[in-house]
N, C-alpha and C positions, 0 to 999 in steps of 0.2 A: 504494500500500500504506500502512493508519493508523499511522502513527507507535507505538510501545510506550511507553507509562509510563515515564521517567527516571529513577524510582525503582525500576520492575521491571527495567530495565537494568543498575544498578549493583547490585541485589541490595541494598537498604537498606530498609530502613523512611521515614514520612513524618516522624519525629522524630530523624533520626539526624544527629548533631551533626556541624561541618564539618569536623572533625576524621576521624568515620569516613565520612563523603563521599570524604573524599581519599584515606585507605586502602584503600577501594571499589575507586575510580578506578584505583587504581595496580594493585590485582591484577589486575583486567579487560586494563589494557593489558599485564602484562606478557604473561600469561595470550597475548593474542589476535594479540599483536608478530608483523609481518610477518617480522622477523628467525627468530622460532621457527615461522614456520607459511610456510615462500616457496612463492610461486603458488597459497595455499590463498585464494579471493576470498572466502569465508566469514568466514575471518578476518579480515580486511581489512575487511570489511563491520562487524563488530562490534567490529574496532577504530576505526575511526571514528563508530560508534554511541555507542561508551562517552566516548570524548572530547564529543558533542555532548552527553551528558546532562551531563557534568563540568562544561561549558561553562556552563549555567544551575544547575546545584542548590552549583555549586562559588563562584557569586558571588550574595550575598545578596539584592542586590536583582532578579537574575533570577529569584531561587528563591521571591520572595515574590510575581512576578508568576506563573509558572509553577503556584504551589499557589493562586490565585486563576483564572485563565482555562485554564489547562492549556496544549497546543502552540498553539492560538488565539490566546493573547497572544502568541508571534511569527511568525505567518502574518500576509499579506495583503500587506502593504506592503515584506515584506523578500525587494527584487528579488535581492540575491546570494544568498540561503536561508543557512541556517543553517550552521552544523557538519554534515557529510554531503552537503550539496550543494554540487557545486563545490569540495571541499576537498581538499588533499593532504597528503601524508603531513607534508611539510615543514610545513604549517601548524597541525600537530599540536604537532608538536615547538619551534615556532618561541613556542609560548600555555603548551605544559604540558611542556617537556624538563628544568626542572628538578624536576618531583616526581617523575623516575627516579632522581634521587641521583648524576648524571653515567654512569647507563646507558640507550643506547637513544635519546642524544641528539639524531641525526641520522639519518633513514631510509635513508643510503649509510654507514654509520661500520661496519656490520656488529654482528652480535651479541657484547655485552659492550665494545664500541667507547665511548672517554672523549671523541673529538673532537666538539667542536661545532659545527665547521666554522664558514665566515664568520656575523657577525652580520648580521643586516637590520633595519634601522629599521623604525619602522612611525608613518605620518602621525597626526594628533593627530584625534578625535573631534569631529564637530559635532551641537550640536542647535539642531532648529528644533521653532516651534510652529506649529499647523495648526488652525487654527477650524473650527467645522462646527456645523451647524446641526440643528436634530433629525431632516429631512428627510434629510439628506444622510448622518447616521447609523444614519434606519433602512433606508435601501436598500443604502450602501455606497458609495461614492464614488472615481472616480479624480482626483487632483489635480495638476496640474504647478506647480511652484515654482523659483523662480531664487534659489538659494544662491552667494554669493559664498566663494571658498574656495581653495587651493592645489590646481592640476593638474599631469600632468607635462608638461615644456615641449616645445613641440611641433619647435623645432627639436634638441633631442639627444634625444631622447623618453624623456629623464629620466634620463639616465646623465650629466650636467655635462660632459660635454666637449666639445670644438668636436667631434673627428671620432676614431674606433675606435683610430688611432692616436696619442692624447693620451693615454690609460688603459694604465698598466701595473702591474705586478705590485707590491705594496708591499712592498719592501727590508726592512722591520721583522721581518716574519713569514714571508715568504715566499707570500703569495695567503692562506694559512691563518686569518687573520681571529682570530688569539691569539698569545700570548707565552709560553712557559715559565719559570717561574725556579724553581731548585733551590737550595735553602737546606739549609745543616749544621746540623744539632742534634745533641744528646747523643747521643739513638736512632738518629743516622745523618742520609741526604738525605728530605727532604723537597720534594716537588715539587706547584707551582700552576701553576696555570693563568689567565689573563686576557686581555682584550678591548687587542687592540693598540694602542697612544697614537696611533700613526701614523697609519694608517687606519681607527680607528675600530670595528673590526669588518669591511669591505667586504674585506678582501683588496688591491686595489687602491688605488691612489693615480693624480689626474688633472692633469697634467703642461703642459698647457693647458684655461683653463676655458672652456665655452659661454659666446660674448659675450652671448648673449639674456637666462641666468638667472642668469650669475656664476658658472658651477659648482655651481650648486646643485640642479639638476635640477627646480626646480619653478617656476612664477610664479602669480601672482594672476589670477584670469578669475571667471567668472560659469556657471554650469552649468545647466539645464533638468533638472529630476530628474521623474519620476511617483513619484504613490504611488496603490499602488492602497488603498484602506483599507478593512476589509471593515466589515460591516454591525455595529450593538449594541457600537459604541464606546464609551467614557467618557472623562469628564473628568480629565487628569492620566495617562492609559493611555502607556507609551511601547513603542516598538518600533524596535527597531534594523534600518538598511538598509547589511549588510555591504558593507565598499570604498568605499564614497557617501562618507565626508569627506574629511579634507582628503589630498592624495597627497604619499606620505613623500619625502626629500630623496634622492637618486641612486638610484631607481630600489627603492624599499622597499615595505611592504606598505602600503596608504591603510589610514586610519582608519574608522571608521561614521561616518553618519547617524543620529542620535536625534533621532525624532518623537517630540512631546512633544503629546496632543489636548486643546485647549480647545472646552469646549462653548457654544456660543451660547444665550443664553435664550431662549426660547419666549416669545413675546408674551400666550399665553395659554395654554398647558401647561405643569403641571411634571410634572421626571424623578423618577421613585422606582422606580430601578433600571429593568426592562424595561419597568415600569409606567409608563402616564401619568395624571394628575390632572387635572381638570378641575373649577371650580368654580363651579358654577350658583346662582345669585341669581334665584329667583321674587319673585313677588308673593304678596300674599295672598290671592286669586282666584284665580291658575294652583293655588297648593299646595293649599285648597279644591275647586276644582272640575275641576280638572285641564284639562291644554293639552296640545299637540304643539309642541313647541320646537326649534331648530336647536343645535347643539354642535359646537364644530372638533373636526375630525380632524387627521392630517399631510396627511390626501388628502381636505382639503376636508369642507361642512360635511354630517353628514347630522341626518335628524329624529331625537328619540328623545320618546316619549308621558311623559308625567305621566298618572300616576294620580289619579285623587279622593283629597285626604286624602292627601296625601304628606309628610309631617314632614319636619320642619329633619335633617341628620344624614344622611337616607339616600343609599346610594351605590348609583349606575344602574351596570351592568358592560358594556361593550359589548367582547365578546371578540376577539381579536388585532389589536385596533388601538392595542397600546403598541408598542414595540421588538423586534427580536429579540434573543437573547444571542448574545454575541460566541463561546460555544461550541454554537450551536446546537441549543440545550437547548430550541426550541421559540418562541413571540413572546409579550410582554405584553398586559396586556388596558389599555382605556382606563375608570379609573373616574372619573365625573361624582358629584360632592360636591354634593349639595342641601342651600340655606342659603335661609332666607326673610326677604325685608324687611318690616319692621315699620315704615309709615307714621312720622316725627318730628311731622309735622306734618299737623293735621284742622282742614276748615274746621267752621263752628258745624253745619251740616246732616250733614255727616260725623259728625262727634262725637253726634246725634243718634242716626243710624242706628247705631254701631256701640253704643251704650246700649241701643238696641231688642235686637241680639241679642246682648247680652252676657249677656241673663236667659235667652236659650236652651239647655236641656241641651244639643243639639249642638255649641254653643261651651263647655262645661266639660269636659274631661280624662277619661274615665273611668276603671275602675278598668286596665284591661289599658295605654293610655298610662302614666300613672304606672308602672305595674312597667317597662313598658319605658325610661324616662327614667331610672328607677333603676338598672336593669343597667348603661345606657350608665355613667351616672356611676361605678358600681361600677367597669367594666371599665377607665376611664380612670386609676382608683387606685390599682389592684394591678398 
């Protein structure tokens, strides 16, 4: 099923400030909250919809690739999928719980519930960059890569302790993962809430640590990652591959992956967007009397004819053999730029012959070239 519009989700317009992005957001979830709708999977559905639009339009540089490629900018490569796929409720709350204002913070706290249960870490972000060549961008390409990075360690599988019975309840808070303190003031008590000193957030404390990683739940290795990466790429495109970075410490959420695409240059095509260029350098007998000449493609070279009398300037169109768009709005064409060489140097016989027809009306301009030389130049001005 096509994905909806992000901005027909949140019920915004395409210029609505981030400010009423958020206020969007917040009606939607409160609106669609599993707490006010239990067992309705409708709800449920659109409240994880309205979080994955929040997701991109609520952080800038997602929202500027988003109003550039649309959901295309993060398809292909993003093996965890987005917000909506694979997500829980927790992971909702765990990105967006504080723009309820301390309601709705935890998907078990209940409705109107101030807890926010244990905190979780979440591992730190990596990027990498990915070369590709114009071949490999117009077809699409899968790529395997070895990222060196923080996994969770395989013998406590990432909870830091030697064994189930080294991990116990954290004495500070009680498992609860916060601390209350109630303060006097004039108008009476006053009561906060914060992230427990002791353990951090986890609730627990570990009593003996895993000799492998120190207690730290993670160690250093090397990972085999894919990307699949779809066709009508560009240079500098990124896209995130949720969970792929580095894995948080005792057993927290991982970070992304951000692929960052470098484009390889073409030996003899450039990119102008879906489009490719090509620049043809005749003679002065091919562009006179006309030839059949070869011209790379991505897929090799094929013929394209000259005409008689082909002027400097003209562009051959050779249809969808540029790029496709990365939203499938169809493929570019390949245009062949025709440039003519003009001899530096003529021997004395040369120099003869081209005197002979240099007094020929066929070799003077007529009146229809001149307007058309004129145009071009016009066109170049304004």
């Amino acid at each position: 099923m096509a994905k909806r519009d992000y901005y027909e989700v949140l019920d915004v317009n395409k210029k609505a400030s981030a400010e009423e992005i958020k206020k969007a957001y917040r009606k939607k979830a409160i609106q669609y909250h599993p707490d006010k709708n239990p067992g309705d999977k409708t709800a449920e559905e659109k409240f994880k919809e309205a979080a994955e639009a929040y997701d991109v339009l609520g952080n800038e540089q997602k929202r500027q690739r988003y109003d550039r490629f649309g959901h295309a900018g993060f398809e292909g490569a993003s093996q965890g999928g987005g917000y909506g796929e694979g997500m829980t409720m927790d992971d909702i709350f765990r990105e967006f719980g504080d723009l309820f204002g301390g309601r709705f913070t935890t998907f078990t706290g209940g409705f109107g519930a101030s807890s926010r249960g244990q905190a979780m870490q979440r591992g730190s972000d990596l990027r990498v960059k990915v070369k590709l060549n114009l071949k490999e961008i117009a077809a699409g390409v899968e790529k395997k890569i070895k990222v060196r990075k923080y996994i969770a360690c395989s013998k406590c599988h990432g909870c830091g302790a030697e064994n189930d019975r080294a991990i116990t309840t954290c004495p500070t808070c009680k498992g609860s993962g916060y601390v209350i303190h109630v303060t006097n003031t004039i108008i009476g008590q006053m009561q906060t809430q914060s992230t427990c000193p002791t353990c951090h957030g986890q609730g627990k404390t570990i009593t003996k640590k895993c000799p492998f990683c120190n207690g730290e739940g993670v160690v250093h290795s090397d990972e085999i990652i894919t990307l699949n990466i779809p066709a009508g790429v560009s240079e500098g495109m990124q896209f995130a591959m949720r969970g792929k970075g580095n894995a948080a410490r005792r057993g927290g959420v991982p970070g992304d992956l951000l692929v960052v695409i470098e484009e390889e240059k073409h030996p003899e095509l450039i990119r102008d967007e879906s489009d490719l260029v090509y620049n043809l350098l005749l003679t002065v007998p091919q562009a006179t009397l006309g030839d059949s000449v070869e011209v790379p493609t991505l897929n090799g070279k094929v013929k394209v004819k000259i005409e008689p009398g082909t002027q400097p300037g003209k562009i051959l169109r050779l249809r969808n053999q540029g790029l496709p768009s990365v939203n499938s709005y169809g493929t570019g064409d390949l245009l062949v730029s025709v440039s003519v060489y003009i001899p530096e140097k003529l021997s004395s016989s040369e120099k003869e012959k081209m005197k002979l027809l240099a007094g020929s009306d066929n070799f003077k301009p007529n009146q229809a070239a001149k307007e058309r030389i004129f145009s071009k130049f016009k066109d170049l001005m304004t």
